[in-house]
C-alpha positions in Angstrom: 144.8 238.1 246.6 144.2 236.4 243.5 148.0 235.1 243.3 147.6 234.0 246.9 144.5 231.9 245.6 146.0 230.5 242.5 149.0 229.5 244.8 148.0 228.9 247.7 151.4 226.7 248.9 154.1 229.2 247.5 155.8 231.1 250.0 156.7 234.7 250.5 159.6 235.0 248.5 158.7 233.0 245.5 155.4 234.7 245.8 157.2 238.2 245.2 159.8 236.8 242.7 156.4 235.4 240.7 154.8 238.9 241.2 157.7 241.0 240.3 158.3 239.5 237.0 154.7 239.3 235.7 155.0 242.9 236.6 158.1 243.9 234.5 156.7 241.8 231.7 154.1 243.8 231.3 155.6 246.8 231.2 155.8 248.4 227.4 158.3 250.8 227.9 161.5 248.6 227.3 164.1 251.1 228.3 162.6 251.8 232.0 161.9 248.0 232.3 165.5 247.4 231.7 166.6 250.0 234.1 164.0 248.6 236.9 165.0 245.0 235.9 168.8 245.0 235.8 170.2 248.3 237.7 167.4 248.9 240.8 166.3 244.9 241.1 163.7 245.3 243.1 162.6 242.4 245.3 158.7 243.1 246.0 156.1 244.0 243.7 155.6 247.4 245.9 159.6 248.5 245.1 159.3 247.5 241.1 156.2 250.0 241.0 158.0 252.4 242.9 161.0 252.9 240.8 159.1 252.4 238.1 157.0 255.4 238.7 159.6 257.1 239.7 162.1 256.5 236.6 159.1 257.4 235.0 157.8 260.9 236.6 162.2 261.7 236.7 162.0 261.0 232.9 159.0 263.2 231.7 160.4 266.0 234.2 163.3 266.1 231.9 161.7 265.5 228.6 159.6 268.8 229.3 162.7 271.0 230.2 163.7 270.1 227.5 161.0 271.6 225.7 160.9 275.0 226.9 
């Protein structure tokens, strides 16, 4: 909503590009950013946090086999 009222003229697409990158920018953990960014490429904001959260839960599930 608040993109939609900064922007008001963009359309869809750009819209989601614009979304999508602010998104990944913000994200601190550079290696799942890179594997969101350049090997899933999501096109909405709703698929980025997907496979983000999913890379991420996939990862930790791992890490604590790992462990014991």
């Amino acid at each position: 909503m608040l993109y939609d009222r900064e922007h008001p003229r963009r359309d869809r697409r750009t819209r989601d590009k614009d979304l999508v990158r602010r998104f990944l920018d913000g994200l601190q953990d550079e290696e799942v950013k890179f594997e969101v960014e350049y090997h899933k490429e999501p096109t909405t904001i709703d698929e980025a946090v997907y496979n983000v959260v999913t890379l991420m839960q996939t990862r930790a599930g791992f890490e604590g086999e790992r462990g014991h």
